[in-house]
N, C-alpha and C positions, 0 to 999 in steps of 0.2 A: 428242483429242476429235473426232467427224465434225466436217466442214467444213459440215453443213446446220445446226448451229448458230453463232450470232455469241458470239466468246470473252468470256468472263465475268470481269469486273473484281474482283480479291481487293480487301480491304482487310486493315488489320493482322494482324487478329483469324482470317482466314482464312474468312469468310464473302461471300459474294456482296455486292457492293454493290450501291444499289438503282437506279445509271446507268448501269446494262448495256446493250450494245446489242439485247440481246432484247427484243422489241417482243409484248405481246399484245394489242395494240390498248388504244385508249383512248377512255374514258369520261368526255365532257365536261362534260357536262349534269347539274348536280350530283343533279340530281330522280330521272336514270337509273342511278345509282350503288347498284351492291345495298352492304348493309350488312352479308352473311353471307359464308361459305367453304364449302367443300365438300374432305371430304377422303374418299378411296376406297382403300380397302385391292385388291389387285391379284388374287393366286387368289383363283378361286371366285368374285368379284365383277364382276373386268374381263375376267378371260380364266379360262381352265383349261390350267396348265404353259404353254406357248407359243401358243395359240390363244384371241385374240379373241371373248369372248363376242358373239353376236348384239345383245343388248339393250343392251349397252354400246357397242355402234358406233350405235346409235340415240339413247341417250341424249348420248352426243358428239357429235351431230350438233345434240340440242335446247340444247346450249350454247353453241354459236358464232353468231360473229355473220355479215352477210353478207358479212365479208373473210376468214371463217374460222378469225378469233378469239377463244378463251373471251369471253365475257359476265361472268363469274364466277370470281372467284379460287379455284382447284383446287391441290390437290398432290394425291401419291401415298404411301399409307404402307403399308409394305410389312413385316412380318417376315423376309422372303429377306434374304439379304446378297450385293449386288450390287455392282458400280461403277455410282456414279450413271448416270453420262453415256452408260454400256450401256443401264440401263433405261429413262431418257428418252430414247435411239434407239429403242428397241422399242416403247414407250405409243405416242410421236411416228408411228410406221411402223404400227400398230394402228387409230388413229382418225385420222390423216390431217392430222394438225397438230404444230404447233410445241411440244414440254417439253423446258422448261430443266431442265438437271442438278438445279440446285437445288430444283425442282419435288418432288421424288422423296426420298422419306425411308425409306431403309432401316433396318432392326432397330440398328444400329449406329451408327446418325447422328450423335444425339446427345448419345452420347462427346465430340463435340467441345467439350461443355461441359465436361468432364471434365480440366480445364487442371494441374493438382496432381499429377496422373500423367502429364500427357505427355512427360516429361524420364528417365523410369526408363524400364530395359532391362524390357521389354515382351515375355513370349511370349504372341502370336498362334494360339490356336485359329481352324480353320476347314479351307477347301475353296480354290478359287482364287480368286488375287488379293489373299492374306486379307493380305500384307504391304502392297499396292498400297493396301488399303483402310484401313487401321492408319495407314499413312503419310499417307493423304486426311485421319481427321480427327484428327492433331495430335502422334500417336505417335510420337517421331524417335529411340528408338533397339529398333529391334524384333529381335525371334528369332521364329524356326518350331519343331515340334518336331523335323525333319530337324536342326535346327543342335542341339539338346539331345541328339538320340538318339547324333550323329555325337561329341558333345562325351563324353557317358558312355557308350560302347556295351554295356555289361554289365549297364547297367538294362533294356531292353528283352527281355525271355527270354518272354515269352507268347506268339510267333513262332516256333517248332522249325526253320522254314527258316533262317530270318536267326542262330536260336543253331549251325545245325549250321556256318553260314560263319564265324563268327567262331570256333567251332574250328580249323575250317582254315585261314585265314588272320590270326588273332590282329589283336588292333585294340589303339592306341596312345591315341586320346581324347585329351582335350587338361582338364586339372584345373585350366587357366588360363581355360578361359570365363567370361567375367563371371556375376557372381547376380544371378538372374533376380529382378526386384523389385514387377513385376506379372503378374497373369494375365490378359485379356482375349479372352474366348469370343466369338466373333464368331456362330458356328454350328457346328450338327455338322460334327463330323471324319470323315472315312472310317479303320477299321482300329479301332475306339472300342479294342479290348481294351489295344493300347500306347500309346494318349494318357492312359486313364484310368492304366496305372500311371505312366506318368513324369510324369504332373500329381497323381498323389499323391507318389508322390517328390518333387516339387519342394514341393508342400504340407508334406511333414513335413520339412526342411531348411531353409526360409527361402530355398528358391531355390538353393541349393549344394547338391547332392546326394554328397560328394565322401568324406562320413562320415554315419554312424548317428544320428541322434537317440540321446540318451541315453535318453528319457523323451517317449513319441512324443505324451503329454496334454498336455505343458506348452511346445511350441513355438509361438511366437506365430504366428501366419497372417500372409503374407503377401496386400497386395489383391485381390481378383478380380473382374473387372467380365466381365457376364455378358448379354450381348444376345441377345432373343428366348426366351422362356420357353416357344414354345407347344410340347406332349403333341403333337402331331399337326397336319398341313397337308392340303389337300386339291391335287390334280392331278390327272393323267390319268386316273389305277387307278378303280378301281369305291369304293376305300374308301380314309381320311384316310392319309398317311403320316406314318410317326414322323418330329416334328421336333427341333428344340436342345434342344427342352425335356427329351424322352426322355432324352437324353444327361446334361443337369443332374442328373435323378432318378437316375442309376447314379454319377454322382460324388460325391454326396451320400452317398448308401447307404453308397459304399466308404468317403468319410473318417469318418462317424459309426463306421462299423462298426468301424474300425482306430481310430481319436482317442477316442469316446465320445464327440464335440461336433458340436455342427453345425457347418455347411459356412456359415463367413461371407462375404457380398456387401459390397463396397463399395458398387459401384452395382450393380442391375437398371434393363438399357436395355431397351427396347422395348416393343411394345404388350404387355400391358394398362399398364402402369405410367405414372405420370402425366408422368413426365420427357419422355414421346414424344409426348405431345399437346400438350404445352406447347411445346416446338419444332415439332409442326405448326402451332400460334398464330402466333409468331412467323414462320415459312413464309408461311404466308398472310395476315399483314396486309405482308411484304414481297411478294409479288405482287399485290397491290391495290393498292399504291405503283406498281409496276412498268406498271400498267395505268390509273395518273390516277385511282384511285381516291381520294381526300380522306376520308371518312367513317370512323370508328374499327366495326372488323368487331364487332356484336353477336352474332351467330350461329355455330357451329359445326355442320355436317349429317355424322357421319362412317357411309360405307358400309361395312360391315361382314360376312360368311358365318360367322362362329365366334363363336354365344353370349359364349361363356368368356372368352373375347380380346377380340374386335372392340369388342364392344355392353360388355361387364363394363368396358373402359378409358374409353372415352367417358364412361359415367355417373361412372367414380371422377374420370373429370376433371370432369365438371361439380357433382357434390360440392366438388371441391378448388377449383373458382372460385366458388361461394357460398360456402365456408367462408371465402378471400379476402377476399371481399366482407363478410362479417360484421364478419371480424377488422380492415378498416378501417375500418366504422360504430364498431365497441367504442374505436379508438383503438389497437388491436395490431397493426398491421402496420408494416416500420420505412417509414421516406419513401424512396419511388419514386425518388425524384431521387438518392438514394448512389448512386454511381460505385464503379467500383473500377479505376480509374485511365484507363483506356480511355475519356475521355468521348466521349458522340458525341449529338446531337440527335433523332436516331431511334432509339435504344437505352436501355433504364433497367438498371439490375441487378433481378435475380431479389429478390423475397423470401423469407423463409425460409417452407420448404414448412407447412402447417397440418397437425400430428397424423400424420407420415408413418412409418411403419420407417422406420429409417437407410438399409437398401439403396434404398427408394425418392423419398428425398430428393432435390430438386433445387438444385444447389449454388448459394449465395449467391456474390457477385460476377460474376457474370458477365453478357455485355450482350447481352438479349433486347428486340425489339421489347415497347412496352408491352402488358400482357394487357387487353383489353381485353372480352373474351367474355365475356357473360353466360350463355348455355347450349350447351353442348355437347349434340346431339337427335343418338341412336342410330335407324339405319336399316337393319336387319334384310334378308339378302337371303335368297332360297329357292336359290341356284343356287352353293352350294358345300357345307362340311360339313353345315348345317343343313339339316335336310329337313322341311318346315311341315305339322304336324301331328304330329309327333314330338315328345317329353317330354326337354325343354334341361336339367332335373336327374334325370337317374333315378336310382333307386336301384338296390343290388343286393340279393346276397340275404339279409343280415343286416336290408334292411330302413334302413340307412340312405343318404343320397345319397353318389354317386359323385362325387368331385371333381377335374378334371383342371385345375386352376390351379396354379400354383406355393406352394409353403410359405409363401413371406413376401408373401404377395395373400390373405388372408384370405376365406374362403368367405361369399361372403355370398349366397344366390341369385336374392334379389330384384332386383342388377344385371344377371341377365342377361337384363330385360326389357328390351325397348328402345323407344325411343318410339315408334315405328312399324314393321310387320312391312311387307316390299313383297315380290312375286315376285321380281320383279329389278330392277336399276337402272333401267332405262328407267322402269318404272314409279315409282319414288322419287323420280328427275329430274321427272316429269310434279306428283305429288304436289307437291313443295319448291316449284317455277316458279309454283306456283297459291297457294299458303302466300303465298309472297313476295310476289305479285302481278306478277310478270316474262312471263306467258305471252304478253303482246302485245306485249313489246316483243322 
C-alpha cells in the first residue's frame, strides 16, 4: 500500500477497524454533525477512464473543510474491479486529499460477506489482479483459468493457434487438479470465446471436467457468484463500452441453450443489487465514526450516470429500507442484537432480506454496522452515459421497452427516476449542502 496513507488496522472479521490512524478530521460540535453520506459512483460522474471530471474537482473542494478534510462521510462505489488501495490512490491524487482504501467499494466488495464460500476452491473470472483481489475479500483457496486450461488442455479448441501447438507438442495436463467448487465472476475476461467454453465445461461437470456428463439436464450447478451486471460502461470512446454484464448475457445464452435451464446465481454482487448499497451503509456510518461523527446517518445521496444501475439500485435500496422499516412496525423482523458468533458493539447481524430473489439476498449472520438509513435519494448526473433530455426507456421497434438490466432485477421503469436530475456533481454537491442546511458552515 503507498506510504501516503497510515496502515489500516484489520480485525478478525477482515474489515477495517474503526481506530485506524486515518484521520478525516473531526467533528466536535454535536450541532455541526451532518446526519447523511454521500456515496459517488466514479465513471462518468468523477472522472471519464483516467481523467478527472471538472465539476467533480469543484464539488471536492465544496466538501472539505479548511484543514482539507471531508465535512461529510463519502465512499466510492464503483462497478470496475480494482484493488482498493489503487483506487484510493487515484480519487486521493484526483481531488487532492486523503481516501482510505476502505473508502472505495468496488463491484466485488461485498463478497466479503459472502463467508460460506470462502473456504472452497474458487475459480476467479476476470482481468488483473483478479487473484490479489479474491484473495482481498476472504477467498483462500483460488484458481484462474490459466490453472484450469493448463490442468485440461484439450478443452480449450476455440483457439486454432493454441490447438495447432498442442499438436505439436502434445500436453500431459494433470486429472489430479482439485474440483473446482465455486465460480466467482469478478469482471470481464479478455479472450471471452475460451472462458465461456471452459466455464461451461466446468458448469456441466460439477467442476471436474475430467469425463462427460451422462445427461447434461440433470447436473446439479455448482455456485456462481457474479459481480457487476452492467450491459455497458461509459469512458473515454464517444459511446458506452460493453461491460461484465455483456459477458453474463453470452454465458447465460450458451448454458440455457446447451442445459435448457437457467444459469443459477448464488449471489449478484454489485450495483444495482441491494447487497452493495447495504455495505455502502455500513461504509459510511464507519467513516462517520472515523470522523467523531456520534449521530446514527439518516440520509443516503448516491451519485449516479447510468439510469439502469446507478439511480434503479438506490431506489431498490430505499424500497428495501422502508420495507425493513415496516416489517419491524408489523413485528417481523428477527432482533437486531443476534449475533452470529463474532459479537462486537458496533456491528449487529444482517437481517433477512424482505422479498428478495435468492441471487439478491443478503446473507444473515454476518456483522454489519447498524442500518440505520431511512432514504436512500438518487442523484442523476448529465456527464456520463445519460444524456438529459434523452428517453431512459425507449423502446424499439416491436413497440415495446428495451431493457438493459440483468434477468434476475426485474424491469420496473419507474425506478429509473431519480430523485433529482443535476448537470453534474458540483451542481448536486451545491443542491444536497442547501437541503442539508451545511452551505455556511
Amino acid at each position: 500500500m503507498c506510504d501516503r496513507f497510515s496502515p489500516m488496522h484489520l480485525s478478525s472479521d477482515g474489515y477495517s477497524s474503526d481506530n485506524s490512524d486515518f484521520s478525516m478530521g473531526e467533528l466536535e460540535n454535536a450541532s455541526n454533525q451532518p446526519d447523511f453520506g454521500l456515496l459517488f459512483d466514479v465513471d462518468g460522474v468523477l472522472a471519464r477512464g483516467s481523467t478527472p471530471l471538472d465539476p467533480a474537482k469543484k464539488a471536492m473542494e465544496k466538501l472539505k473543510d479548511a484543514n482539507g478534510h471531508l465535512k461529510v462521510p463519502c465512499a466510492f462505489v464503483t462497478n470496475a474491479c480494482n484493488r482498493s488501495h489503487d483506487k484510493a490512490r487515484q480519487i486521493g491524487n484526483w481531488f487532492d486529499m486523503e481516501v482510505s482504501p476502505d473508502q472505495v467499494i468496488h463491484a466485488p466488495t461485498p463478497a466479503k460477506l459472502l463467508r460460506d464460500l470462502h473456504d472452497k476452491h474458487t475459480l476467479v473470472i476476470g482481468q488483473e489482479h483478479r487473484r490479489d483481489i479474491a484473495e482481498d475479500l476472504g477467498f483462500e483457496n483460488t484458481c484462474i483459468l490459466e490453472d484450469v486450461r493448463e490442468a485440461y488442455p484439450l478443452l480449450d479448441y476455440v483457439d486454432h493457434e493454441y490447438r495447432s501447438k498442442l499438436a505439436r507438442e502434445g500436453s500431459t495436463g494433470n486429472p489430479n487438479f482439485p474440483r473446482v467448487e465455486a465460480v466467482l465472476l469478478i469482471g470481464e475476461p479478455t479472450h471471452w470465446e475460451g472462458n465461456l467454453q471452459l466455464l461451461l465445461d466446468l458448469l456441466l461437470t460439477q467442476g471436474k471436467p475430467t469425463d462427460a456428463p451422462s445427461d447434461v439436464h440433470q447436473v446439479p450447478q455448482i455456485p456462481v457468484i457474479a459481480c457487476n451486471m452492467d450491459l455497458v460502461f461509459m469512458a473515454e470512446a464517444c459511446m458506452p463500452r460493453f461491460g461484465h454484464g455483456a459477458f453474463l448475457v453470452c454465458l447465460e445464452a450458451l448454458y440455457k441453450k446447451v442445459t435448457g435451464k437457467e444459469l443459477h446465481y448464488t449471489s449478484l454482487v454489485g450495483k444495482p443489487c441491494e447487497i452493495t448499497y447495504r455495505f455502502a451503509e455500513h461504509t459510511i456510518t464507519k467513516m462517520a465514526r472515523r470522523m467523531g461523527i456520534n449521530k446514527p446517518i439518516k440520509r443516503l445521496y448516491f451519485f449516479g450516470d447510468n439510469p439502469h444501475v446507478d439511480i434503479v439500485g438506490a431506489n431498490l435500496y430505499d424500497r428495501y429500507i422502508k420495507q425493513n422499516a415496516l416489517n419491524a412496525q408489523n413485528g417481523n423482523a428477527v432482533d437486531s442484537t443476534e449475533s452470529s458468533g463474532n459479537s462486537s458493539d458496533d456491528t449487529t447481524s444482517s437481517p433477512p432480506s424482505p422479498s428478495l430473489p435468492i441471487s439478491r439476498v443478503i446473507p444473515t449472520g454476518v456483522e454489519l454496522n447498524d442500518q440505520t438509513v431511512e432514504h436512500c435519494l438518487s442523484m442523476l448526473v448529465g456527464t456520463g452515459v445519460y444524456k438529459h433530455g434523452t428517453e431512459v426507456n425507449k423502446k424499439g421497434p416491436d413497440g415495446k421497452v428495451v431493457y438493459h438490466g440483468h434477468r434476475d432485477i426485474a424491469h420496473e421503469p419507474h425506478l429509473t427516476n431519480p430523485h433529482k436530475y443535476v448537470h453534474d456533481v458540483d451542481q448536486g454537491i451545491e443542491y444536497i449542502l442547501e437541503r442539508e442546511s451545511m452551505l455556511a458552515h
